[in-house]
C-alpha positions, 0 to 999 in steps of 0.5 A: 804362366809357364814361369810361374808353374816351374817356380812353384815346382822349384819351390815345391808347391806345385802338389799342392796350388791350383793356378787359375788364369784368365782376362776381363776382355780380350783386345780387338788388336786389328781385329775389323780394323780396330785397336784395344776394346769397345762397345762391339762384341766380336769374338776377339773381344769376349774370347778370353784365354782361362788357363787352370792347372790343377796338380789332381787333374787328369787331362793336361794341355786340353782345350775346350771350345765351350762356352763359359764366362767369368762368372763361373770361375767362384763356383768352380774354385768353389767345387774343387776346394769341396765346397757347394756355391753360395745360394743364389750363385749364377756360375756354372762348375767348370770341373766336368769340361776341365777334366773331360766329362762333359763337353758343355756345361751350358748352351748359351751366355750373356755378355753384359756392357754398360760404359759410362761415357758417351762415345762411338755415335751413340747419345748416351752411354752405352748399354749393350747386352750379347746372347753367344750360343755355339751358333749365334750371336745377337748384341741388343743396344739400348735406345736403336733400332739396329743390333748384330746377328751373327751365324758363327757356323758359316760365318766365324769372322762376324763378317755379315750382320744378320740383323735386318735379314727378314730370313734370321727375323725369327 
């Protein structure tokens, strides 16, 4: 990323480009002793990095925590070319966290997994819906009775699944 911001700067367009970087998943790479991806939605798997320099932002080299997903990136280059979203749009504007007016833009979101093959012990593709929020994740899989809660608070390794603790039933 670093090269490419010098190179647009060499060629003169770095007045005028917004570079907007960022991945689909991230890589467990060990993490919970496991390699490259897969049906478990730790945090190393569903952090992703999202980079966006933008030559009329105010703020540089400011990381947020907040939670967001790909599926705001369309309206927030939307919002910063001056254009209003597609009706019908779920993404939020991003643009208030990138330049410091608001620490959140939304208090949870979903991560949505449907594989096409069979694999890990399940019988059929897996289908598997997370719910993040600052505090918690909770990861539903279709057809078992067994899913994860996670208190990320006191707990942001994902070390103690909740699930079946009658005190988290609610």
């Amino acid at each position: 990323i670093g090269d490419i911001l010098a190179t647009l700067q060499r060629l003169g367009l770095a007045d005028n480009t917004v570079v907007v970087f960022t991945s689909d998943h991230g890589d467990y790479m060990g993490d919970h002793q496991l390699m490259f991806k897969g049906p478990i939605h730790y945090d190393g798997l569903i952090r992703v990095p999202f980079i966006w320099a933008d030559p009329q932002g105010t703020r540089r080299g400011v990381a947020s925590d907040a939670l967001a997903g790909t599926v705001d990136i369309g309206a927030t280059v939307l919002a910063r070319a001056g254009l209003a979203p597609a009706h019908g749009m779920q993404g939020r504007n991003l643009l208030p966290l990138v330049e410091g007016q608001a620490q959140a833009v939304r208090q949870g979101i979903v991560v949505e997994e449907d594989n096409q093959r069979v694999f890990l012990g399940f019988d059929r593709p897996v289908r598997m819906r997370t719910l993040v929020t600052d505090r918690w994740r909770l990861t539903v899989y279709r057809g078992v009775a067994w899913g994860e809660l996670y208190d990320l608070a006191n707990d942001p390794l994902e070390m103690t699944n909740l699930w079946d603790d009658p005190r988290h039933a609610a």
